[in-house]
C-alpha positions in Angstrom: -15.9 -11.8 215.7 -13.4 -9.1 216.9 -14.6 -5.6 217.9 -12.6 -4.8 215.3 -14.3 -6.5 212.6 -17.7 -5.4 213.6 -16.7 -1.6 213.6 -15.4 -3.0 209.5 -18.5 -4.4 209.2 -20.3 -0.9 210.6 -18.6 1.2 207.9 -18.9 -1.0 204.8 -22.8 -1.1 205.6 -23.0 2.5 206.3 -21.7 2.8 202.6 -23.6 0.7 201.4 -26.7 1.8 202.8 -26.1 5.8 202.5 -25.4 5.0 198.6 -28.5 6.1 197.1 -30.8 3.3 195.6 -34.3 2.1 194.7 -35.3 1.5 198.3 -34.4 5.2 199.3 -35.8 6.9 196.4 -39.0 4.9 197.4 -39.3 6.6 200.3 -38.1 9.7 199.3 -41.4 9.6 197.0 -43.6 7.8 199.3 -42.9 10.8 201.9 -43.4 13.7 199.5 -46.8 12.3 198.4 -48.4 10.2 201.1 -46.7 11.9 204.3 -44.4 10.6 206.4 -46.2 7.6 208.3 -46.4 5.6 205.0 -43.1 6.1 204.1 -42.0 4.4 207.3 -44.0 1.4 206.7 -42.5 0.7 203.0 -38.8 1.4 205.1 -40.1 -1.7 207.4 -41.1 -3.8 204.5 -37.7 -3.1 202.8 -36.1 -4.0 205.6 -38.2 -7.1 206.0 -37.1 -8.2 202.7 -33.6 -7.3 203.3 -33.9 -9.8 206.1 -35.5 -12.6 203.8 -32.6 -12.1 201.9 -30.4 -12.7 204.1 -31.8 -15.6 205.7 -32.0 -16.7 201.6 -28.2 -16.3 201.4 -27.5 -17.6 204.5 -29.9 -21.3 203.2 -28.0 -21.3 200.6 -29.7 -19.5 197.3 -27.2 -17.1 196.7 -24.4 -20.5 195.8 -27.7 -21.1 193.0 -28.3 -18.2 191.6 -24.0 -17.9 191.5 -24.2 -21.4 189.9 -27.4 -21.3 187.8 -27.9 -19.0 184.9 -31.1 -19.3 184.3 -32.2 -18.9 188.1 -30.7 -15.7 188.4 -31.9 -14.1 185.0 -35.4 -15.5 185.9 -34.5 -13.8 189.6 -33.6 -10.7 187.7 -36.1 -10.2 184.7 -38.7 -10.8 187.8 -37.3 -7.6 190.0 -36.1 -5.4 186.9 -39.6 -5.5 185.6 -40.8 -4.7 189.2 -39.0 -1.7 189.3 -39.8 -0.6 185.6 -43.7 -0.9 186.6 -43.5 0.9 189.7 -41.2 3.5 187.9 -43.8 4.0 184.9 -47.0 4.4 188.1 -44.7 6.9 189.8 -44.2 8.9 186.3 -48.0 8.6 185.3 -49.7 9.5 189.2 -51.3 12.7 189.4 -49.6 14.7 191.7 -50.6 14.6 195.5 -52.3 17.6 197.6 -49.4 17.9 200.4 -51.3 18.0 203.4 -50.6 16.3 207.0 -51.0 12.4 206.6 -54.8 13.1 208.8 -55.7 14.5 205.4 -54.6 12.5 202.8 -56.7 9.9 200.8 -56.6 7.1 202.8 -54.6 4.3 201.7 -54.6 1.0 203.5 -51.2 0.7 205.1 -50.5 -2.7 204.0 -49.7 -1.5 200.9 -46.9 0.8 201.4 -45.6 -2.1 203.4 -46.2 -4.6 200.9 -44.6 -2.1 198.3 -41.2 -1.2 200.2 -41.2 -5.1 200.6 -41.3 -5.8 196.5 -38.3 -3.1 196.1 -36.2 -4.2 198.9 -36.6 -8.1 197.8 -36.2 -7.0 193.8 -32.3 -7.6 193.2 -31.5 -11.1 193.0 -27.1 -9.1 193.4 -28.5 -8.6 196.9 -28.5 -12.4 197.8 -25.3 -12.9 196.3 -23.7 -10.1 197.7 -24.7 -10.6 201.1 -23.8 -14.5 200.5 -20.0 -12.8 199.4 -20.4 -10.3 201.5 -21.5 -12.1 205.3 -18.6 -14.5 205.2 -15.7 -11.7 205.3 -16.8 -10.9 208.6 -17.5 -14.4 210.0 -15.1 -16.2 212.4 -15.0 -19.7 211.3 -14.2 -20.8 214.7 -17.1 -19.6 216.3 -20.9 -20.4 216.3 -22.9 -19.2 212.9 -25.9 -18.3 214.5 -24.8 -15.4 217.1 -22.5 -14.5 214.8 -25.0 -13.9 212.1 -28.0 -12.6 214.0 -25.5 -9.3 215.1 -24.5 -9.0 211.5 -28.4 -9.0 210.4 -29.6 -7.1 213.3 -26.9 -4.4 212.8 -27.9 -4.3 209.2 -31.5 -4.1 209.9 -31.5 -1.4 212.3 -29.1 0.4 210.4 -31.1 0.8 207.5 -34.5 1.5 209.1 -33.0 4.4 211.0 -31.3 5.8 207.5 -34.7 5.0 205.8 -37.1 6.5 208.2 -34.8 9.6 209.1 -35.3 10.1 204.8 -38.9 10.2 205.2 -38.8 12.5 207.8 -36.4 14.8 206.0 -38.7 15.0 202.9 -41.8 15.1 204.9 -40.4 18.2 206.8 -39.5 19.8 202.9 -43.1 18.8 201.7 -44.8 22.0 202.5 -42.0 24.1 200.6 -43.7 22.3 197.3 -47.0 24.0 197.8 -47.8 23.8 193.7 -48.5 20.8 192.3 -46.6 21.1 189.1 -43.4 20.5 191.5 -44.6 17.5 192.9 -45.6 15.9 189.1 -42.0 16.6 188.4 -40.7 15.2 191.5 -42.8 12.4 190.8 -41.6 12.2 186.7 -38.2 12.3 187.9 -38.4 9.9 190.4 -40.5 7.4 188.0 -37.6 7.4 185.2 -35.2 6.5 188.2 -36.8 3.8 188.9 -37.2 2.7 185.5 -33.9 3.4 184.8 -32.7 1.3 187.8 -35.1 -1.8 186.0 -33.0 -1.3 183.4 -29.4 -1.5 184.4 -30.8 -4.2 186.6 -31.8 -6.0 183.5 -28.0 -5.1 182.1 -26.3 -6.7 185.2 -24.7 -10.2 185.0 -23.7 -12.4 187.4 -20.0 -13.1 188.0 -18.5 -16.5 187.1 
């Protein structure tokens, strides 16, 4: 791999990544009602299922679900009705007391981590994009495994840093939403996304 084709491979994934999506407006909302801390945790379980999908590309799922119809609409129905669920629990929670995290109902941390994991592992498009998307930037002619653990690593830290720097930006706007009527909205809004995002997922098709 050229220097070349890495700073390629830098700007696609910075578009990629700076395109807004489930796993940032999952943060966005975990920041606004649970602080800052927790939405860090769901960014390192998103990226810990961006990484299991990568690796699941990289095995060889993403050639299935391209080649099986049925796997990927099982893949799909499983991580549209995900996002659907967690968009109706957003709409329906009552709006949080902004406070610092020191004074917020304590909610074990695992599960923030375990719920940024569920969104960030919830499109079965990411395994075949990153099983189209991986080999562009690949030299043939050199080892696989250096070659992809840049490309992952890259990704990886890439996307934690836009993820976390997200939660920080909404933590910082937190106490400008004193009422709680603003953050039920926030939270309504935020819950339709999501279902909305189950939706079109739902709608999506994979390419012959």
């Amino acid at each position: 791999m050229t220097l070349t084709t890495y700073f390629l491979y830098l700007a696609a994934v910075a578009l990629l990544i700076l395109t807004p999506g489930p796993t940032m407006l999952m943060c966005m909302t975990t920041s606004l009602n649970h602080g800052a801390r927790k939405a860090m945790t769901s960014a390192a379980g998103s990226v810990s299922a961006v990484l299991g999908v990568m690796l699941l590309s990289a095995l060889g799922l993403g050639a299935l679900l391209a080649a099986s119809e049925t796997a990927f609409t099982v893949a799909k129905v499983v991580g549209a009705t995900y996002l659907i669920y967690l968009g109706i629990k957003t709409f329906r929670s009552d709006a949080a007391v902004l406070r610092s995290d020191e004074g917020m109902t304590e909610i074990p941390r695992r599960s923030f981590f375990l719920r940024g994991f569920l969104v960030g592992a919830s499109n079965p498009k990411a395994v075949l994009f990153f099983a189209a998307f991986f080999p562009q930037f690949l030299n043939p002619a050199a080892p696989f495994v250096p070659q992809f653990a840049i490309l992952a690593l890259t990704f990886m830290a890439f996307e934690l840093s836009v993820l976390n720097a997200c939660a920080l930006g909404v933590s910082r706007l937190a106490p400008l939403l004193r009422s709680s009527r603003a953050v039920r909205w926030f939270n309504r809004v935020s819950g339709g996304l999501f279902a909305l995002m189950g939706g079109l997922l739902l709608l999506t098709r994979r390419q012959a």
